[in-house]
C-alpha positions as CSV (number, residue, x, y, z in Angstrom):
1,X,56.3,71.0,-36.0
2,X,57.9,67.8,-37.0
3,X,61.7,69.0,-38.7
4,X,62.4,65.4,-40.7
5,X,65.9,66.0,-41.4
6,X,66.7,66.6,-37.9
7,X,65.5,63.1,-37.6
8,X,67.0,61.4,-41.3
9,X,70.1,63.1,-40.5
10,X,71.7,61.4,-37.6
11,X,73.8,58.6,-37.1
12,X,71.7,56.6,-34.9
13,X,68.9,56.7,-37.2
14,X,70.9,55.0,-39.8
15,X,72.3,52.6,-37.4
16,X,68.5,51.8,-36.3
17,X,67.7,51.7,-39.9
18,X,70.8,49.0,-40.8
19,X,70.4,46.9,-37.9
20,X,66.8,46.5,-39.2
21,X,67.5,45.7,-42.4
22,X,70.0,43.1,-41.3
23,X,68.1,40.5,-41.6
24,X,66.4,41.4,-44.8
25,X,69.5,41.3,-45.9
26,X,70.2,37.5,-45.7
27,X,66.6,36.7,-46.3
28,X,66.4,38.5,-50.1
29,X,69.6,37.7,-50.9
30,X,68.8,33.7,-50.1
31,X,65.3,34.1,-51.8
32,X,67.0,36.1,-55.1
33,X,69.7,33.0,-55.2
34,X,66.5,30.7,-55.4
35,X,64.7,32.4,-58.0
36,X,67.7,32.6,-60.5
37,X,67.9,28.9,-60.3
38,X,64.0,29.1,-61.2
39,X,62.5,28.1,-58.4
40,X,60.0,30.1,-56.3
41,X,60.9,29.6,-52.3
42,X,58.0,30.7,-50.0
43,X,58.9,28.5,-47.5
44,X,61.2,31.8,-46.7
45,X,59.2,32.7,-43.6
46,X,59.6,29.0,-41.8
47,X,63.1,28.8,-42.4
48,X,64.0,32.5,-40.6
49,X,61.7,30.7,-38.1
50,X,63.7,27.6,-38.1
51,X,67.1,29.4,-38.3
52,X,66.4,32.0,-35.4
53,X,65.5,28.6,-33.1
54,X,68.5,26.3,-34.0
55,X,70.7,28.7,-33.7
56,X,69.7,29.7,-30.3
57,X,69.5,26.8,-29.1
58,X,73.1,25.5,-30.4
59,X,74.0,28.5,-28.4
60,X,71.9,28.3,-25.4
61,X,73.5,24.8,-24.9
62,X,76.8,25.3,-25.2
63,X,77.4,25.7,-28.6
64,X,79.2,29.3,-29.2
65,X,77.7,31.7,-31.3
66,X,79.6,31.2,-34.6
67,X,78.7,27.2,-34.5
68,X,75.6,28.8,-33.6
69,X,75.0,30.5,-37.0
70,X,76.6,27.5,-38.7
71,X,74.1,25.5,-37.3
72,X,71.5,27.6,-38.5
73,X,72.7,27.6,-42.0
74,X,72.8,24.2,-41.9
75,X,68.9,23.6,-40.8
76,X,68.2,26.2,-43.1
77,X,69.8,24.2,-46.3
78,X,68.1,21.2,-45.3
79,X,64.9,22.9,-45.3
80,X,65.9,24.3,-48.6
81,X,66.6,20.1,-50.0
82,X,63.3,18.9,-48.8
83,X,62.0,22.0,-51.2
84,X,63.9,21.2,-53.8
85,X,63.0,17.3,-53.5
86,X,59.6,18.3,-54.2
87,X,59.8,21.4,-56.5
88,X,63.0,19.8,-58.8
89,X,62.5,16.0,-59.4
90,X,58.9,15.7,-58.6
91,X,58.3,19.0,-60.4
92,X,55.7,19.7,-57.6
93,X,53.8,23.4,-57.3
94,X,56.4,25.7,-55.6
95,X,53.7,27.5,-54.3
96,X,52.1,24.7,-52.1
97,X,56.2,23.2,-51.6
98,X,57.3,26.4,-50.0
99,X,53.9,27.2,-47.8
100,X,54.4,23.9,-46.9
101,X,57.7,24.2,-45.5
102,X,56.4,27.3,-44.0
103,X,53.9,25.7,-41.8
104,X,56.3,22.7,-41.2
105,X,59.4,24.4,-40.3
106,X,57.6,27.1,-38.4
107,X,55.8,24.1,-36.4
108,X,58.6,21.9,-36.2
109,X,60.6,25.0,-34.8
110,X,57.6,25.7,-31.9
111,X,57.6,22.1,-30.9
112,X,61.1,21.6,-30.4
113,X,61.2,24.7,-28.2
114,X,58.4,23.4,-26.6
115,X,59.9,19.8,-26.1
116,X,63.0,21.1,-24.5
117,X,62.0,24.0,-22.3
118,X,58.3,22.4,-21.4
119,X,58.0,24.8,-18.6
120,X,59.8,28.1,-18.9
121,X,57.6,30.9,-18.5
122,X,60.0,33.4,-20.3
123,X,62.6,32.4,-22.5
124,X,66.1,31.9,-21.6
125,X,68.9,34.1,-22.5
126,X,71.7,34.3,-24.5
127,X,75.1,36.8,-25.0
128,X,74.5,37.8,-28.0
129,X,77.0,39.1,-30.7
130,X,78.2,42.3,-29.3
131,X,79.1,45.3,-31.5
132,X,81.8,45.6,-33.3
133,X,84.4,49.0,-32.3
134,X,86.3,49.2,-35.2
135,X,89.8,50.9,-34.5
136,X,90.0,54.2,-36.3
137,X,86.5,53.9,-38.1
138,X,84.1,54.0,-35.5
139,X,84.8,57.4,-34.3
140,X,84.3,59.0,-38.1
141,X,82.0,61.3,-37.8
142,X,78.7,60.1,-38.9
143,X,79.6,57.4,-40.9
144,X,81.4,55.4,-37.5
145,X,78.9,55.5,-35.5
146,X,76.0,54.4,-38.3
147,X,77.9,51.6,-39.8
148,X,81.2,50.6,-38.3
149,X,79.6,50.0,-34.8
150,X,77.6,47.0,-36.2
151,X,77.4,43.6,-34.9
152,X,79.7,40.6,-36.8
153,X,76.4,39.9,-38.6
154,X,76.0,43.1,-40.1
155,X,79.0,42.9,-41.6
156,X,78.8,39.1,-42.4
157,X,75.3,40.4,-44.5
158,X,76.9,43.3,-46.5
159,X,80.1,40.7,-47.3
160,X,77.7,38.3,-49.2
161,X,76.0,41.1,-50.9
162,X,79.4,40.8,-52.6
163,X,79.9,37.2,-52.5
164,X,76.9,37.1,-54.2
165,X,77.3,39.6,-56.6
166,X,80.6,37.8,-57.6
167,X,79.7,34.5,-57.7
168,X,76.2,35.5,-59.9
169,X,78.4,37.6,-62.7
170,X,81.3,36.7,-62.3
171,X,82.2,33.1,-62.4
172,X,81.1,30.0,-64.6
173,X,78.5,28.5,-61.6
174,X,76.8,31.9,-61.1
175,X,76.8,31.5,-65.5
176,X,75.5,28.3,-65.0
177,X,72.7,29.1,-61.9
178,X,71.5,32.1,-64.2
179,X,71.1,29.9,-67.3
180,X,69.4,27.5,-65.1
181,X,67.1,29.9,-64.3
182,X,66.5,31.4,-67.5
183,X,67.1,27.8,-70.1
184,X,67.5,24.7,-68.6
185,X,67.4,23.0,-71.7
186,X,70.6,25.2,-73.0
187,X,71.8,24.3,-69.8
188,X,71.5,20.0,-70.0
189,X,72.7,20.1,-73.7
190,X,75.7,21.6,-72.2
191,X,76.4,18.3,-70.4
192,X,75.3,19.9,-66.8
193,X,72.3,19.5,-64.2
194,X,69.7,20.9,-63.8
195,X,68.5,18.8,-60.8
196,X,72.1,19.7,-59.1
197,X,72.7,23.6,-59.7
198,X,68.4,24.2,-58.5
199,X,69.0,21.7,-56.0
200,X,72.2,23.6,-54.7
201,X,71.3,26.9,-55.1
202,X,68.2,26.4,-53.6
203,X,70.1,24.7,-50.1
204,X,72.7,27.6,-50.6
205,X,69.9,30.5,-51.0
206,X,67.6,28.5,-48.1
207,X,71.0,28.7,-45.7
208,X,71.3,32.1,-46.1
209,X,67.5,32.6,-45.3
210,X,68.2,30.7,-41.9
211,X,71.1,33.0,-41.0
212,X,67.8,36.3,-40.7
213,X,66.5,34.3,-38.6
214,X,70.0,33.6,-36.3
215,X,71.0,37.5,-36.8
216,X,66.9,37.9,-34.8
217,X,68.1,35.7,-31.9
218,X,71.5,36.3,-31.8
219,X,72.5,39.7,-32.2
220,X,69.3,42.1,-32.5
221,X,67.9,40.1,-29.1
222,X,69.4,37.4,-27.1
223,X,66.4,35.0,-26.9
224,X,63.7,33.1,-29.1
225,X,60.3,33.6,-28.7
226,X,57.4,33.2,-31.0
227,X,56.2,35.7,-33.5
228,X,59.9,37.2,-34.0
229,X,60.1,36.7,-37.5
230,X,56.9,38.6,-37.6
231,X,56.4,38.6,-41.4
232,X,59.9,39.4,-42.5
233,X,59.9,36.4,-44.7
234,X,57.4,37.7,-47.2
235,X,59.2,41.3,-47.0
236,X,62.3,39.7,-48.6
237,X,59.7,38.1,-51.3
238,X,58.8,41.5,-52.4
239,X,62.0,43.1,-52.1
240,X,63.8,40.1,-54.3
241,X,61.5,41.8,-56.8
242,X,61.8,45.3,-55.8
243,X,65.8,44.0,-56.7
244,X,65.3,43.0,-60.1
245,X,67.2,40.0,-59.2
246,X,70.8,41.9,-58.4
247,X,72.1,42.0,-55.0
248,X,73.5,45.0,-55.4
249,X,69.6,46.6,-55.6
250,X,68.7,44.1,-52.5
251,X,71.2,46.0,-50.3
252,X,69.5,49.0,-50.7
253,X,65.9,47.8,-51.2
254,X,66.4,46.0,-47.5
255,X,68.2,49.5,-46.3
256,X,65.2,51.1,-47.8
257,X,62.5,49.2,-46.0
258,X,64.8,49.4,-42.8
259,X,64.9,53.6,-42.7
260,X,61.1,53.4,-43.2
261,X,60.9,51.3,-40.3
262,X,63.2,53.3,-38.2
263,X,61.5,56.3,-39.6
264,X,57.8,55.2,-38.2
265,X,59.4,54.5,-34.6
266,X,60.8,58.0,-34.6
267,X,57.8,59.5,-36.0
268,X,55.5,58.0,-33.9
269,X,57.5,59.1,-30.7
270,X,57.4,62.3,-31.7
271,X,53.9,62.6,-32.5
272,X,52.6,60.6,-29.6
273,X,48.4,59.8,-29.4
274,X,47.7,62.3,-32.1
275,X,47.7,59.7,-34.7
276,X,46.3,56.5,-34.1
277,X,49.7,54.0,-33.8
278,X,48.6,51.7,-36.5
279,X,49.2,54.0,-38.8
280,X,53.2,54.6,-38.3
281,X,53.3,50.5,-37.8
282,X,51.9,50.1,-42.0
283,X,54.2,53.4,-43.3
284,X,57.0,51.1,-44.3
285,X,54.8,48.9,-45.7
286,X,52.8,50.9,-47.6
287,X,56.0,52.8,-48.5
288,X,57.4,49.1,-49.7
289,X,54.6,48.5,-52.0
290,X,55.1,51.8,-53.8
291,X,58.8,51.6,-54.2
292,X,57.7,47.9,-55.3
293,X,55.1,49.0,-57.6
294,X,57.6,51.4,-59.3
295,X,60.6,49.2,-60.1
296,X,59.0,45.9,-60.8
297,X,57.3,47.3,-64.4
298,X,60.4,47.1,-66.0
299,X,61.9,44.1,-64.2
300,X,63.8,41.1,-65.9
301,X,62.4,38.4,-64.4
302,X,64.1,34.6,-64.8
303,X,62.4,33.2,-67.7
304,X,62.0,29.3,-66.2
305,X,61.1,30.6,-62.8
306,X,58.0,28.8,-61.5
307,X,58.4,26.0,-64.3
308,X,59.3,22.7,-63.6
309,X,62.1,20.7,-65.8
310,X,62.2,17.0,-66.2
311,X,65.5,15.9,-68.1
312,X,65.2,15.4,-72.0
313,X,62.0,18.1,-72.1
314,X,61.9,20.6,-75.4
């Protein structure tokens, strides 16, 4: 007899579960920036991609591991301008722009691996961020152990949660990106951008898509390899809606997903070849789509998302 609690109520299951939904973390908060400008971002999946490779590779030659994740970022927002070059001026479909960048950056990423280590048979190694011991909070009972002996990352994620949340309600940009989102036209007879604020929200919400990726290859493993991002991408997609659109609901729609992941590893350990494996490997998922299903009937969606604004329209 399985007891559940015995295996929801430990520390390391939570730690599992928050380590997991690190990089979910970056992803739906960068994809929830996007969509309150108004613009759609399903190149999400090629930019973890891209992120988790350039920042590896900063790293692998030299660089240390925070210009590592700055480089990441960085590859990340460029990503995010060559969508919004398309999707903003050009008013191009932000469905074909962001597969597109998908298949691009996720390329681009293989090939440049490729080109520099042409004959590696496994891939090189890194030191990864090491976790944190947080004087005085780590030995907590319960609590220490779960959360305070993260990686930098981690912590780096759940700051931005805040950041986010700040900048989005509480200041005249976040105003302004909402409004974007929402009006463009009340936006431009206001004597502002709308090319600017999607353009910079969308390299701002595409950097922090990149940094997923850098947490995957630079503090959950030490090394890139293909397949890593393994579909986390379109996770974030759903959970942005799962969110509503507040990063205070993407922290716990990512911590949500995570402790169903670490949930099916446990579960599956315990009840070995009685059930078929693939089974435990979709329970998050299927899990996801219900919480998903639930919360997105009454969600407030960004009225201009998907819609394309050329300066002057009515």
């Amino acid at each position: 007899m399985i007891d559940i609690l015995d295996i929801l109520l430990t520390a390391n299951f939570w730690a599992a579960a928050i380590r997991i939904a690190t990089p979910l973390i970056f992803g739906v908060l960068g994809a929830l920036v996007c969509e309150r400008a108004g613009v759609l971002n399903l190149g999400i999946e090629g930019i973890f991609t891209a992120g988790a490779m350039a920042g590896w590779m900063a790293v692998w030659l030299g660089a240390d591991l925070w210009t590592g994740v700055a480089v990441a970022a960085g590859t990340g927002a460029a990503f995010g301008l060559l969508h919004a070059i398309l999707t903003v001026p050009f008013g191009l479909s932000q469905h074909v722009s962001g597969l597109g960048i998908t298949l691009f950056a996720t390329s681009a990423s293989y090939y440049a691996y490729r080109t520099a280590l042409p004959d590696v048979s496994s891939p090189p190694r890194i030191t990864p961020f090491q976790p944190l011991d947080v004087d005085g909070l780590s030995d907590l009972p319960f609590i220490g152990p779960a959360l305070f002996q993260q990686t930098p990352l981690t912590f780096l994620a759940i700051g931005l949660v805040l950041l986010v949340a700040v900048l989005l309600n509480r200041t005249p940009l976040g105003l302004a990106i909402r409004a974007v989102g929402d009006n463009p036209s009340a936006v431009e007879a206001q004597g502002l951008s709308v090319m600017k604020l999607r353009t910079g929200a969308i390299m701002f919400g595409s950097a922090l898509m990149a940094l997923g990726g850098a947490f995957l290859t630079m503090s959950a493993f030490d090394a890139f390899f293909f397949g890593m991002v393994n579909g986390r991408g379109w996770i974030c997609i759903a959970l942005t809606v799962f969110a509503s659109w507040r990063p205070g609901k993407a922290l716990i729609g990512a911590l949500l997903f995570g402790a169903f992941d670490a949930f099916q590893v446990r579960l599956q350990t315990e009840v070995g070849a009685v059930v078929p494996g693939q089974v435990f490997l979709m329970l998050p998922y299927l899990l996801s789509i219900v919480a998903l299903v639930v919360a997105a009937r009454g969600a407030d969606y960004p009225r201009a998302l998907l819609k394309p604004y050329f300066k002057g329209q009515r």
